[in-house]
C-alpha positions in Angstrom: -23.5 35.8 62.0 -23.1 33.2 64.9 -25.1 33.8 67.9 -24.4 31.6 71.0 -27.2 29.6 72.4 -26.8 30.2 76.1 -25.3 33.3 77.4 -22.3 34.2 78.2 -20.7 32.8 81.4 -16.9 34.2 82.6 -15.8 30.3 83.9 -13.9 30.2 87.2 -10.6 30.0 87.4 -8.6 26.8 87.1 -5.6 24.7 85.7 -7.4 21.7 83.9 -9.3 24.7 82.1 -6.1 26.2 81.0 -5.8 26.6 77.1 -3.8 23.6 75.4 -1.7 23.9 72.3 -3.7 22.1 69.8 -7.3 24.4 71.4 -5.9 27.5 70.2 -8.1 28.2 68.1 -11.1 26.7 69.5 -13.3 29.8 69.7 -13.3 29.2 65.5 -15.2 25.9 65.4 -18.8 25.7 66.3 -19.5 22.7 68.4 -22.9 22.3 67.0 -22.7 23.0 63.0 -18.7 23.2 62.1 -20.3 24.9 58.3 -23.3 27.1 57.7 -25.4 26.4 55.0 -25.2 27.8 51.8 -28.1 29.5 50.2 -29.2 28.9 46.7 -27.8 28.9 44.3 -24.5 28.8 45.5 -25.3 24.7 47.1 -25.5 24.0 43.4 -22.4 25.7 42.1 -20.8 23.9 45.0 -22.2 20.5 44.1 -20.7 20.7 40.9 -17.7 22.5 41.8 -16.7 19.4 44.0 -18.3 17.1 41.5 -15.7 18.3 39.1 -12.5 17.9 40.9 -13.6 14.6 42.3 -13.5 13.7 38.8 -10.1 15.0 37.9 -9.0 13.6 40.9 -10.4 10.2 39.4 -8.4 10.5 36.3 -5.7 11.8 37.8 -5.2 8.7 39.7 -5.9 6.4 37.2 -2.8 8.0 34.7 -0.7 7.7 37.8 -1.4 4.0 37.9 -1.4 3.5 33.9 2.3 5.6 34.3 3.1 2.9 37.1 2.2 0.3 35.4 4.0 0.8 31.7 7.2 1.6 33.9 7.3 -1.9 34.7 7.2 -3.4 31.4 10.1 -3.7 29.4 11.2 -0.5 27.7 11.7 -1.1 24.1 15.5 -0.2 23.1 15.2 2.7 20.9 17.4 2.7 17.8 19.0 6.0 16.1 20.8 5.7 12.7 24.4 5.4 13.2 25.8 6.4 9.6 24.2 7.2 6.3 25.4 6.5 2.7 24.7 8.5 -0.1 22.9 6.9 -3.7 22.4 7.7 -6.9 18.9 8.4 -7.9 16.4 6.8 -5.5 16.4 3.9 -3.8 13.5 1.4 -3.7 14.8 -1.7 -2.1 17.6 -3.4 -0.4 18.4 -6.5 0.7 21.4 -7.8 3.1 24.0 -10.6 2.6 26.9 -11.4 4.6 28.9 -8.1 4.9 27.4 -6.4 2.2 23.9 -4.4 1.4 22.3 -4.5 -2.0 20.5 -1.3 -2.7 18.3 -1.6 -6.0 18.3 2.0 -7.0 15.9 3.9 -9.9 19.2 3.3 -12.3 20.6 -0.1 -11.3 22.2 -1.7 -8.4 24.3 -0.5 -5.7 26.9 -2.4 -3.1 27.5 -1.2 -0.2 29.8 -2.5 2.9 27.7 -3.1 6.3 31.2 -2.1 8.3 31.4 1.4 6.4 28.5 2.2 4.6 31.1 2.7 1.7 30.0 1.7 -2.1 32.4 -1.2 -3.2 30.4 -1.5 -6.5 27.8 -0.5 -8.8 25.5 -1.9 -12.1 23.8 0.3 -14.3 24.7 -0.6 -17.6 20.8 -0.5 -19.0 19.7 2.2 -16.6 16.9 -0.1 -15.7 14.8 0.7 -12.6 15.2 -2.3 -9.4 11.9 -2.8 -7.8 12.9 -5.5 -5.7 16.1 -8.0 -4.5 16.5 -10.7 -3.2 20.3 -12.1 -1.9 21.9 -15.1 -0.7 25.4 -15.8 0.9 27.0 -18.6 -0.8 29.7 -18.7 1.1 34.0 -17.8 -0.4 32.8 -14.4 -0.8 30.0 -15.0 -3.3 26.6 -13.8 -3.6 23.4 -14.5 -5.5 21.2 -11.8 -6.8 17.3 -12.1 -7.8 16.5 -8.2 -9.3 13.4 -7.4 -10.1 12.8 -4.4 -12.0 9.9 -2.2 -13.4 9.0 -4.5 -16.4 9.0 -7.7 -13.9 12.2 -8.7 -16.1 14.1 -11.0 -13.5 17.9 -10.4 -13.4 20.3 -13.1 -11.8 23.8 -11.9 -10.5 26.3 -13.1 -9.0 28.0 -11.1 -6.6 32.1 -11.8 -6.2 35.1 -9.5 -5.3 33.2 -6.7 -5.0 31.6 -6.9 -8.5 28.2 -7.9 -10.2 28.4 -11.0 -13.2 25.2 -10.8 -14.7 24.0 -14.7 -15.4 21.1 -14.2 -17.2 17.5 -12.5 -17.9 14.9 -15.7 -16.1 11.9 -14.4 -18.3 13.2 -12.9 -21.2 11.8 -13.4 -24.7 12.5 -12.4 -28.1 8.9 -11.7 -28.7 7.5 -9.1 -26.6 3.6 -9.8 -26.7 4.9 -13.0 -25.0 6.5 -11.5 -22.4 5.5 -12.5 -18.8 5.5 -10.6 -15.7 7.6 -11.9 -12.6 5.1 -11.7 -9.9 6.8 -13.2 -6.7 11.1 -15.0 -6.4 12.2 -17.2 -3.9 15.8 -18.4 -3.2 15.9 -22.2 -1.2 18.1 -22.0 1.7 21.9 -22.7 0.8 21.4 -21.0 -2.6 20.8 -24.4 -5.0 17.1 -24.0 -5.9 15.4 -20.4 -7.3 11.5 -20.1 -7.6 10.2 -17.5 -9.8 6.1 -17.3 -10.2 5.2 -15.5 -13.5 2.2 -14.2 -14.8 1.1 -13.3 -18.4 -1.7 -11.9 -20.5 -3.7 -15.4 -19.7 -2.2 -17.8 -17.5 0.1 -17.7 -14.3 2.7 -20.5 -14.1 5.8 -21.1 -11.7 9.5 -22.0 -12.8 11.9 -23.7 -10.5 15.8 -23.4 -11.5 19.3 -25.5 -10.1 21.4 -22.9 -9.9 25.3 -24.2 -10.4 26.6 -22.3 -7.7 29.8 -24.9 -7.7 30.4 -24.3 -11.3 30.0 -20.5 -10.8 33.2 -20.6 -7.9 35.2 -22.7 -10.3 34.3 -20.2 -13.4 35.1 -17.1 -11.8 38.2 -18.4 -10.0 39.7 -19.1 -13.7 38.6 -15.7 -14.4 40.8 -14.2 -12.1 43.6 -16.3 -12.5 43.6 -15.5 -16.4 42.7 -11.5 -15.0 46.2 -11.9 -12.6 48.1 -13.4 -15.8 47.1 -10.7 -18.0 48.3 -7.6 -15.5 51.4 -9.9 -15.1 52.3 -9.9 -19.0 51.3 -6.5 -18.8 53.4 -5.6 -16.1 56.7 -7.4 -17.5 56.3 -5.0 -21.2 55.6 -1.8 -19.2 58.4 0.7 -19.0 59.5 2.9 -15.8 57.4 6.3 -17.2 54.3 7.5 -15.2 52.0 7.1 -18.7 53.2 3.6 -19.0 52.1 3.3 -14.7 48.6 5.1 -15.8 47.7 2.8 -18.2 49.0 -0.7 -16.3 46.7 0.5 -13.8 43.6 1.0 -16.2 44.3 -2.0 -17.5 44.1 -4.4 -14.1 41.0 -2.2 -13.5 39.4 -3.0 -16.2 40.3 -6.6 -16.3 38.7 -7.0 -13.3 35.7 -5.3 -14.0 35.4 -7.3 -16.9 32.2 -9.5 -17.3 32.5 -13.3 -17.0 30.2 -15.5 -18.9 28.9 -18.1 -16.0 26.7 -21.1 -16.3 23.5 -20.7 -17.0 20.8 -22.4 -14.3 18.9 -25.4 -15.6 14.8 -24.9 -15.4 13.8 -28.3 -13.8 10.5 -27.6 -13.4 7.0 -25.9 -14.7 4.3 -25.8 -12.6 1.1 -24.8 -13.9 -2.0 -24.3 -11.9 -4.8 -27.2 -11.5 -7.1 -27.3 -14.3 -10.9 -27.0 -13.1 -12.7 -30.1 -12.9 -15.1 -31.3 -16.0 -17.0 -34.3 -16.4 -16.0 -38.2 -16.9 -15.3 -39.6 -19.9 -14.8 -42.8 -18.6 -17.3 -45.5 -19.8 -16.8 -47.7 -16.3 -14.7 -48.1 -13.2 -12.4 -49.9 -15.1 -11.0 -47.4 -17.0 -10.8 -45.0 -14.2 -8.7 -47.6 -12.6 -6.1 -47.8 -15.7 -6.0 -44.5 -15.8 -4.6 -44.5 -12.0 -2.6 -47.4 -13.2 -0.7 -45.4 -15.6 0.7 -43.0 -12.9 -1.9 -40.6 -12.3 -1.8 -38.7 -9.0 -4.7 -39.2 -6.2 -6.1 -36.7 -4.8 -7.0 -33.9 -8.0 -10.0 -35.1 -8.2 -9.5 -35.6 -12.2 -10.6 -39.6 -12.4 -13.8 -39.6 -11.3 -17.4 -41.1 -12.7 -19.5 -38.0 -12.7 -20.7 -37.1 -16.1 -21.5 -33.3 -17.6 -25.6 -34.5 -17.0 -25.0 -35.2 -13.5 -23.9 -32.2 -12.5 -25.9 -29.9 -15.1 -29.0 -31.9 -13.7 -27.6 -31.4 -9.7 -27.0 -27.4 -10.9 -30.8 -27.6 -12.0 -32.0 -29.2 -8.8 -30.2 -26.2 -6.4 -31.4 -23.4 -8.5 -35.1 -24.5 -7.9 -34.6 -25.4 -4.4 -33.2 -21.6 -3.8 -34.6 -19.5 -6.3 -35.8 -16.7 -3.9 -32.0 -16.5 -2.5 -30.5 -16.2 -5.6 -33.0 -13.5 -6.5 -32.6 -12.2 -3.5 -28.7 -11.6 -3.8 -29.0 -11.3 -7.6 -27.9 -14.2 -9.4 -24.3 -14.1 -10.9 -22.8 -17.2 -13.2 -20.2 -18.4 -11.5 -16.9 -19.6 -14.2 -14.2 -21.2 -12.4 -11.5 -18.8 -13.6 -7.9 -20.3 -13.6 -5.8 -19.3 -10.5 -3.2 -16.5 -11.0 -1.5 -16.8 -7.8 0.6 -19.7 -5.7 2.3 -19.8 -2.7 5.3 -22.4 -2.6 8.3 -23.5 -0.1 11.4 -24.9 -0.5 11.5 -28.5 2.3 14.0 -30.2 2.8 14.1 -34.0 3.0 11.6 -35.5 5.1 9.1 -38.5 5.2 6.6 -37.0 3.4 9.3 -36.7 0.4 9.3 -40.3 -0.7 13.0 -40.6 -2.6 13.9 -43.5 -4.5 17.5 -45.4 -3.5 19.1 -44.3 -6.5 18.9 -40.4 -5.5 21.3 -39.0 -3.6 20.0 -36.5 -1.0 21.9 -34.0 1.2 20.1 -33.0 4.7 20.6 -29.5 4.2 19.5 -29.3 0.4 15.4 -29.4 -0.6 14.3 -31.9 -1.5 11.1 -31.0 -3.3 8.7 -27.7 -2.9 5.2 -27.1 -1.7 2.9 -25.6 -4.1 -0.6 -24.0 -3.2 -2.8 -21.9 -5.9 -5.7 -19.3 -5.0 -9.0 -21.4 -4.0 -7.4 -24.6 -4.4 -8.2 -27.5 -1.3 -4.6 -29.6 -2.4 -1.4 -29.0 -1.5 0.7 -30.6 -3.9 4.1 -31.4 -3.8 7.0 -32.2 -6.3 10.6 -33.9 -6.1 13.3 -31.7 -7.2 15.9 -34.6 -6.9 14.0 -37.0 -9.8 14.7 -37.6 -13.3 12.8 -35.4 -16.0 10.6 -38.1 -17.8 8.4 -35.3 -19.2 9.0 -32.1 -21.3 9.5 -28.9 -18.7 6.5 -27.5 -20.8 4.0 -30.7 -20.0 1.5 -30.7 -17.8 3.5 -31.8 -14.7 2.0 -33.8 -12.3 2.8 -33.7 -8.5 4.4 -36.8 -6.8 2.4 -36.4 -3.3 -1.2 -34.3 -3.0 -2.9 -33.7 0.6 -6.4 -32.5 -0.1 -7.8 -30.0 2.7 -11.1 -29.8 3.8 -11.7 -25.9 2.5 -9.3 -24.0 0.3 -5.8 -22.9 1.9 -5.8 -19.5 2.2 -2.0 -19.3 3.0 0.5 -21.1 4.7 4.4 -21.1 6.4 7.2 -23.2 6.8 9.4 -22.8 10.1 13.3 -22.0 10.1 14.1 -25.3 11.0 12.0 -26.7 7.7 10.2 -29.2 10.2 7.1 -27.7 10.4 4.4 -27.0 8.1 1.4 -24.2 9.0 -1.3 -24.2 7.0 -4.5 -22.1 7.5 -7.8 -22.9 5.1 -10.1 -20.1 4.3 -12.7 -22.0 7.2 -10.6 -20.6 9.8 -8.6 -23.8 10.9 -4.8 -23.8 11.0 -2.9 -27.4 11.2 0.6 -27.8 12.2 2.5 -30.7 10.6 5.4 -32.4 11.6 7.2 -32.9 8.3 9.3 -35.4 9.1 7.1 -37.5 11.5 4.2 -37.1 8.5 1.5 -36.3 11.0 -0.5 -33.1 12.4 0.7 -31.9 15.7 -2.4 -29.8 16.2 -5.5 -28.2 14.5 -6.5 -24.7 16.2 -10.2 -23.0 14.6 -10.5 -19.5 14.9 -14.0 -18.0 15.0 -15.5 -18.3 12.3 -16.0 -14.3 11.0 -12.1 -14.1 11.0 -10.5 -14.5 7.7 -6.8 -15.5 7.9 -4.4 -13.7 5.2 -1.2 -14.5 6.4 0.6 -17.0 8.8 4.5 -17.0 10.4 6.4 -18.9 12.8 8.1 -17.0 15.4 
């Protein structure tokens, strides 16, 4: 209840006391407290109450500015499937080449046209299960396949009018507790080179093969031609009847469906992974010298002075020194196990790639390939271009080394094949400029991060 201080007075009469528009409702407001006070505990409901909506009222405002905000970033362009194609069985891979899509199903391989999702061809004559593909356009309407399937059996096609010419089986053998598993298949760019990295019960090794992609045009375009001169002879002896029409036209089909036998690719080179490092057997310097003499490669770290003693007795000297840390974290004997994985890249010619005159080298075919194992500090490298002087299945020895400061943990090669990325396991990556032959930076990463992989965008 409001009660007035002073009492009431009836005011005289006059204009300036006349009622206003906007003082309409002026006997509503209390001059001297607008808002009573609110007993308890209703001051507290209040207080929290307001506390509340000031809060939504907070968040509220800040979605509106987050809503502001993401509308002026660039809207990603949201992609709906424009056509299906059917399979048979299930698919578990595919790979793109030119106008076609290679779908490696649970029964073979499927071919598919990118311009009407239509199947132009299909290979499941051993019902074998694809796991993975890799293709490359080699231009005149040819392709080359890498399949791998379930039993890491590596399959080479060739891909040409619209049907598969299988070249070969990489990794088969006629015993099977020999067999080896493909672990990893790279095509070089222009389709000359294949790398395939296998693995067996033991060991881990990587094959590089020359494919004769210019033999395989010249083979399959005497194929057809003899193909075209059969259905021709055929066609001359066939009589005017419908049967005789039916079976011109199996014929042709089946002429062309017809397997061709290719050439087979050439296996230029086996690389196996570094053996570890034992003692010296050299008697002096000077037969660590001829044995660099004779061709051996610096930088492996093979022709050195340090005996079996020295490093038994250095081995001795830590374990005292830190016997309550190796208690501590419970002490394991370390064997240096031989590496089972690589990494490798296909470069082309550059100044790190010494070639001798008498090779001929093309800009746009490698030259050589860069080879990296698991917890290995070299990256070595190998001429494809050079004369075999040793047996594929000798210990091959690399024609340049560049020993890192930790172990490369992965590395990358750029489209352009200039640049080189490589990224130890100390968290340093160093760009190199292939074919200036120097380092165009070297970034380090904190040191808790551990790098797994590394691209070029």
């Amino acid at each position: 209840v409001y009660i007035r201080k002073h009492p009431l007075e009836i005011p005289p009469p006059s204009e300036k006391d006349w009622l206003k528009d906007d003082e309409e409702d002026f006997f509503l407001q209390d001059p001297d407290r607008k808002r009573d006070a609110l007993p308890q505990p209703f001051r507290m409901i209040n207080k929290l109450v307001m506390l509340v909506f000031e809060n939504a009222m907070e968040i509220i405002e800040r979605r509106e500015m987050l809503r502001e905000a993401q509308k002026l970033k660039v809207q990603p362009i949201k992609c709906f499937p424009t056509a299906e194609f059917q399979v048979t069985g299930r698919a578990n891979c595919l790979a793109v080449s030119g106008k076609y899509i290679f779908v490696g199903l649970s029964v073979g391989l499927a071919a598919f046209k990118v311009s009407d999702c239509k199947e132009v061809c299909a290979w499941d004559a051993v019902k074998t299960e694809i796991c993975a593909i890799h293709a490359l356009d080699l231009g005149n309407e040819r392709h080359v396949l890498l399949a791998v399937d379930e039993m890491g059996l590596v399959w080479l096609f060739c891909f040409h009018k619209e049907s598969f010419l299988l070249v070969k089986i990489l990794n088969e053998v006629e015993d099977i507790s020999k067999r080896s598993t493909c672990v990893e298949v790279v095509l070089s760019p222009g389709g000359d080179y294949a790398g395939v990295l296998l693995q067996g019960n033991t060991k881990a090794w990587l094959e590089i093969y020359r494919l004769p992609k210019d033999s395989w045009l010249k083979e399959m375009e005497k194929s057809l031609g003899a193909a075209a001169g059969l259905a021709c002879r055929e066609r001359r002896s066939s009589c005017t009847s419908a049967a005789d029409i039916f079976l011109l036209q199996e014929s042709a089909v089946s002429a062309n469906k017809a397997d061709a036998k290719l050439s087979l690719p050439v296996l230029l080179l086996k690389v196996k992974p570094p053996k570890p490092i034992t003692g010296s057997s050299f008697k002096s310097p000077l037969d660590a010298l001829k044995k660099v003499d004779d061709g051996s490669m610096l930088g492996l770290g093979y022709n050195h002075l340090i005996k079996d003693s020295q490093w038994e007795q250095q081995e001795a000297i830590f374990r005292s020194t830190y016997r309550e840390f190796l208690q501590a974290e419970g002490e394991r004997e370390s064997k240096e196990e031989i590496p089972r994985h690589a990494t490798f890249h296909f470069l082309l010619p550059s100044r790190i790639l010494q070639v001798g005159p008498e090779m001929k080298v093309q800009p746009d075919v490698p030259a050589g390939i860069s080879v990296h194992w698991d917890g290995s500090h070299n990256l070595c490298l190998y001429l494809l271009n050079c004369p075999l002087k040793e047996k594929v299945d000798s210990d091959l020895k690399p024609d340049v080394v560049w020993p890192c400061a930790a172990p490369i943990a992965c590395s990358a090669v750029s489209s352009c094949s200039r640049y080189l990325a490589l990224a130890c396991e100390d968290a340093t990556i160093t760009i190199w400029d292939k074919h200036l032959g120097y380092p165009l930076s070297v970034t380090a990463i904190l040191e808790e991060r551990l790098i797994r992989s590394i691209h070029f965008l």
